[in-house]
Phi, psi and omega in degrees: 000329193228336180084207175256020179252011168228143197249111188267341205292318185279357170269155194274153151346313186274299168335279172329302195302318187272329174300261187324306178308340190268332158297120186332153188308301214289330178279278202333314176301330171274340157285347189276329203296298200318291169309339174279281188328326199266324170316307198299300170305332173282313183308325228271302180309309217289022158102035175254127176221210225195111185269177178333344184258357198045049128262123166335149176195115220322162165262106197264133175314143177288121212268268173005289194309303173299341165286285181340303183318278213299321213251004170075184175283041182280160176271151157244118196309165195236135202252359163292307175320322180276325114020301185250012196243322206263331173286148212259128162245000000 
């Protein structure tokens, strides 16, 4: 695409940026293509999996694991239930 004559390791930011604005619309775009993938692809390791829909999604904390942690194996009444037990309908 550029051949050997750019050197990105010596340009600055501002540089990259302006080096890419002087390229046609159709290479920018494919360079933009290029950089979402390899983002996507590095994120992929970084706690992103894949739910029942085969869409990303977050890796969410083991909620269960944090009760336990804080209230030990006690049972806890489910307090909605309890809740709704206490309202006047």
């Amino acid at each position: 695409m550029w051949g050997d004559s750019v050197n990105f390791d010596s340009m600055s930011v501002l540089e990259i940026e302006q080096a890419l604005r002087e390229l046609p619309a159709q290479e920018r775009l494919e360079i933009a293509h290029w950089i979402l993938e390899d983002l996507q692809a590095a994120s992929l390791g970084e706690g992103i999996t894949s739910d029942e829909n085969g869409t990303a999604g977050p890796i969410l904390p083991d909620y269960s694991a944090r009760r336990r942690r804080i209230f030990g194996n006690k049972v806890l009444p489910n307090m909605v239930l309890a809740a709704r037990l206490e309202e006047r309908w």
